[in-house]
N, C-alpha and C positions, 0 to 999 in steps of 0.2 A: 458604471458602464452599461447601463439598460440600453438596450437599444442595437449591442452590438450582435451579429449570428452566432450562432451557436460553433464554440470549434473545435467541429471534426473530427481536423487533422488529430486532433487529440486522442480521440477515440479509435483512430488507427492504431497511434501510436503505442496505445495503451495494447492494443493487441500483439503489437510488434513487439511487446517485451515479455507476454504471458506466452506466447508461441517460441519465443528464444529460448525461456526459462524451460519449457515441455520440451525442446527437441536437447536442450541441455541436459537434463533428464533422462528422457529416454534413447539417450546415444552415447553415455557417459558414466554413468550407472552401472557396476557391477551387477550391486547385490537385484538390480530387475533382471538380467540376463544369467547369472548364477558362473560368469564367468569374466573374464576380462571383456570390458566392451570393445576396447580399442582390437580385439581382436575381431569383431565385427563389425567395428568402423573403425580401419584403421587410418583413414586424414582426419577422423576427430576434429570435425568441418564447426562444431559446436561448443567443444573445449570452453571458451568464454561466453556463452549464453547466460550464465550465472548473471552477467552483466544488465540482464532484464529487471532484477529487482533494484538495480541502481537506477534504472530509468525508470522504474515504477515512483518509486521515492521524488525523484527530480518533478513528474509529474504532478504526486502527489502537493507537493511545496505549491507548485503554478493552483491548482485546483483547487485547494482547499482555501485557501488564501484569496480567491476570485469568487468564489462561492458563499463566504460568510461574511464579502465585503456590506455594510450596513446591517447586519442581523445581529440579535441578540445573543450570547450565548446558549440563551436555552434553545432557541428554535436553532443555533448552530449544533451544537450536540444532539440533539432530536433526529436533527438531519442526518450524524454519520451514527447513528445505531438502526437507522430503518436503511441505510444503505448496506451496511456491513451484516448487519444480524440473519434476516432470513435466511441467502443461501449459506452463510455461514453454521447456520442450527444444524440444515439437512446434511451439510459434507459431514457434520462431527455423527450423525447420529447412523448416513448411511456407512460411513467407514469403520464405525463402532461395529455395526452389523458384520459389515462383510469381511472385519477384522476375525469375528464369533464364529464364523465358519470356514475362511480360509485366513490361516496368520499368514500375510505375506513378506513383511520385513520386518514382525517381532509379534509376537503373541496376541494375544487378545485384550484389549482395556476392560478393565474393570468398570463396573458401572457408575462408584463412586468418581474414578479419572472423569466419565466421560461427562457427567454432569458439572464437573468444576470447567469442564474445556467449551461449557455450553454458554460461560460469562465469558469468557475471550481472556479471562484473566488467569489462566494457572501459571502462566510462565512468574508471573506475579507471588503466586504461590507456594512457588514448587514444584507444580504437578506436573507430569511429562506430559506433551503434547498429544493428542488424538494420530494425526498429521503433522510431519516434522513442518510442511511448507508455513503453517501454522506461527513461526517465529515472524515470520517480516508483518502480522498484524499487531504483533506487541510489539514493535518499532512506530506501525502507524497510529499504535493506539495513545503512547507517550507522548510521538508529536500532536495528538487530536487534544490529550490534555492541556501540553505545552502551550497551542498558539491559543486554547480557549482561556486563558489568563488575557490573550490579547484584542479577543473578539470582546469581554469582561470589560477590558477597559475603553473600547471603542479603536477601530483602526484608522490610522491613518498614514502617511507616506511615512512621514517622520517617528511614527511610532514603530510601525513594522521595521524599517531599517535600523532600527536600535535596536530590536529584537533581534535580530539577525545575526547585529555587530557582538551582543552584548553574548548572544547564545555562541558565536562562533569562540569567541576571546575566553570564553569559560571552558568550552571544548580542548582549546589551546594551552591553556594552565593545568585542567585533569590530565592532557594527556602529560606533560610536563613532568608535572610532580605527585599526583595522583599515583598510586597502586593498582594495575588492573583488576578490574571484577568488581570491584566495589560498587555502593549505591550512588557514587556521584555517578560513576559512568553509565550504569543506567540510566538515569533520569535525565544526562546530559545526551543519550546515545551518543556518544564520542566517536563513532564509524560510519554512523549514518547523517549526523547533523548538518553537514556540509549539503549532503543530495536536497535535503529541505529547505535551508537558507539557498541554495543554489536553485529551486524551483521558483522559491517566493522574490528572491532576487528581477526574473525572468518575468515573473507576475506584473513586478512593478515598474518593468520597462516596457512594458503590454500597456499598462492603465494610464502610465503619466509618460512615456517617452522615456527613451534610453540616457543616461546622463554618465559621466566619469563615476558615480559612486554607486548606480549597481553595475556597471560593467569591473569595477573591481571588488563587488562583494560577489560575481560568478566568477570570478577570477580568483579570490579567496577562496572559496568555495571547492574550487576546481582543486587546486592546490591541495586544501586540507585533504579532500579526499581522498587524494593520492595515494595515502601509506597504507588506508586499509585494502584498497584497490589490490594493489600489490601484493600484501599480505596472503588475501585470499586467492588469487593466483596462484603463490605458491602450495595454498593449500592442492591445489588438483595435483602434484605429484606426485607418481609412484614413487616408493622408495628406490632410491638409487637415479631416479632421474628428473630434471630439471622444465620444470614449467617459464618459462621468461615471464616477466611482467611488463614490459614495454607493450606487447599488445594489449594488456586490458587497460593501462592506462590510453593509449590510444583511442581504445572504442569507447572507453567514459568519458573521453574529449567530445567523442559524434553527439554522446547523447546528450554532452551539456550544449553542443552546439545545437542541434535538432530543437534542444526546448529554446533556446535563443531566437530559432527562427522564426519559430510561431509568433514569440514574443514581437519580429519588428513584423510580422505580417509577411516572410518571405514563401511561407507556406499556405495561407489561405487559398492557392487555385488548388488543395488537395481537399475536395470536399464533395459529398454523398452521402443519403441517406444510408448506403451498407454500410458505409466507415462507421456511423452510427449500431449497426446493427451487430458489428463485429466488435465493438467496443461492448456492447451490452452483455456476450459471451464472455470477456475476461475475468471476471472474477470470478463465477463459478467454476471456467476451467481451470484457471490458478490451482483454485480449491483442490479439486477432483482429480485433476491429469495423473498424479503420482498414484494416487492408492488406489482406481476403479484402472488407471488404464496400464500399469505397472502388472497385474497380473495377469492381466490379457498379452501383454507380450509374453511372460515366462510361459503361459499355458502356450502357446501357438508357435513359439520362436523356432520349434521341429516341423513345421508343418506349412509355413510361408516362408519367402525369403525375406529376412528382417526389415532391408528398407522398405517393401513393399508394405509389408506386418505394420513397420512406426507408421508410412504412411495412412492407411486403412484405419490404423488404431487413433490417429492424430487427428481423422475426421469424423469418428466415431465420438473421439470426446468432446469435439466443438460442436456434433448437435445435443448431446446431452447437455452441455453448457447453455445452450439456447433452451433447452426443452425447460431446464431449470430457471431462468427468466423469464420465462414465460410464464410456466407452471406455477411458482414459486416466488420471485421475488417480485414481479407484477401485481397479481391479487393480494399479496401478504403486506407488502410494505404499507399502503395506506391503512391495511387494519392495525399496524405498528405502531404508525404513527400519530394515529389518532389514541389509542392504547397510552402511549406516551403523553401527549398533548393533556388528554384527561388528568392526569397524573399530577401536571403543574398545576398550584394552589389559585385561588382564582381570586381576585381582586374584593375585599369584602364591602359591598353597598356603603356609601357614608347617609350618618343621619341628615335627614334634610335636615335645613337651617331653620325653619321657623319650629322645627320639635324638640331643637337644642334648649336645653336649661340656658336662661340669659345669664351671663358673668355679671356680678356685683357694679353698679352704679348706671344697670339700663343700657347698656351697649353690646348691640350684638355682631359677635368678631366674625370673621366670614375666612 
């Protein structure tokens, strides 16, 4: 697909779900207000924001799956450790800090913690998190392993939708007869697999045209996802009272249809260099919103009027988010990269052929 613009909309989108997931946060959140939130919002206009890291996911599947189309694995995995790593070093090491001097939602990490959280792998390990937000990269880091078995064997139309088929049907027997918690469920994410075969699905109706069989692997998809949908819905309830889930399967319908739309082109008049630009700020804000901008509400929440406060505070973290791609994972990533690149063993010279010893009877093999 060389040749086609770059898209955008995507890069809105990607905003659209990092700012859901912040205001989901910072208006939903007890322990940032030290009180009931709902007591100072109470239409809890945000309730389902959570819903942003389902769209992150769905994205992810389109992106990842469009971007390692023709590449090798190694330059595919090269790729997501200089995109993930940089701002990801700073959030662990500046929340480490300002854990050291103000605990905000639990004590201070150890320095031992913060160096295991500096491989992306403690969840892997055991180790608690620096930052709780910190779990939905060990979801994207299992699917970066997962589909690198499929960039390994080379992609094609017919090979990705058997990955898909083969990754959903297995999701479908863990969840069956499987035991929760175990390590098939990890490694299958049996909650999230659906949002990634539902992206890559989308991908593939992008690259070759939409057919009956991915509009019913996002239709599986959709489906699967449903019960943890719901699930976690009911997680938001107080005790004693009732979260419905009909709305957040509702709004995970938007977002698989939103990625659908891209997919037939119904969204390409949504495009601009800021969509760009505001895409660039989502992952460091991801990162950062909870622990740098969480205690600035508790400090100030006597002192402004809270929506004012989220407001203020909400535009404060989206330029530190820029300031961080800029500062940060702009200069840094191609010394990453190249860091990396060096790393890979390098092709060793062959003997020329007239220095070769000839093989027995005077013929030299070539």
């Amino acid at each position: 697909m060389t040749g086609r613009p770059r898209l955008e909309v995507l890069d809105g989108l990607r905003f659209v779900a990092a700012f859901a997931v912040l205001a989901y946060h910072y208006t939903t959140l007890d322990r940032i207000w030290q009180r009931r939130a709902a007591q100072i919002f109470p239409d809890q206009t945000w309730t389902y924001g959570w819903l942003g890291v389902y769209l992150f996911f769905l994205i992810s599947g389109f992106v990842i799956c469009m971007s390692s189309w023709g590449r090798g694995v190694g330059s595919f995995l090269v790729s997501r450790a200089v995109r993930l790593y940089p701002a990801y070093w700073l959030s662990v090491i500046a929340i480490s800090v300002l854990l050291s001097v103000w605990p905000f939602f639990r004590q201070p990490v150890g320095w031992d913690t913060a160096l295991v959280n500096l491989t992306m792998f403690q969840d892997a390990v055991g180790v608690p998190p620096v930052a709780e937000v910190y779990w939905t990269l060990w979801a994207e880091l299992r699917f970066y392993l997962l589909f690198a078995l499929m960039v390994w064997w080379g992609l094609t139309y017919r090979r990705v939708m058997g990955f898909c088929v083969a990754w959903l049907g297995a999701v479908t027997v863990a969840k069956a007869f499987v035991p929760d918690g175990g390590i098939v469920h990890i490694v299958l994410m049996t909650d999230y697999a659906p949002l990634f075969t539902g992206g890559i699905a989308c991908y593939l109706m992008y690259r070759f045209r939409p057919n009956v069989l991915t509009w019913l692997l996002v239709a599986g998809s959709f489906v699967l996802a449903v019960p943890a949908a719901m699930y976690r819905a009911g997680l938001e309830a107080y005790p004693g009272q009732e979260v419905p889930g009909w709305p957040a399967v509702l709004l995970m319908g938007v977002c698989f249809l939103l990625i659908a739309a891209v997919a037939l082109g119904w969204l390409n008049w949504v495009r601009g260099r800021w969509l760009v630009v505001l895409g660039a700020t989502t992952y460091p804000l991801y990162l950062l919103h909870v622990d740098l901008g969480g205690p600035l509400l508790r400090a100030l929440q006597w002192t402004v009027p809270p929506t004012l406060l989220v407001v203020l505070v909400t535009l404060a973290m989206i330029l530190v988010a820029w300031l961080v791609h800029r500062l940060v994972e702009r200069p840094f990533a191609p010394l990453l990269r190249r860091a990396l690149l060096s790393l890979r063993p390098r092709a060793t010279p062959e003997t020329p052929p007239a220095a070769a010893p000839a093989p027995a009877g005077g013929v030299t093999r070539r």
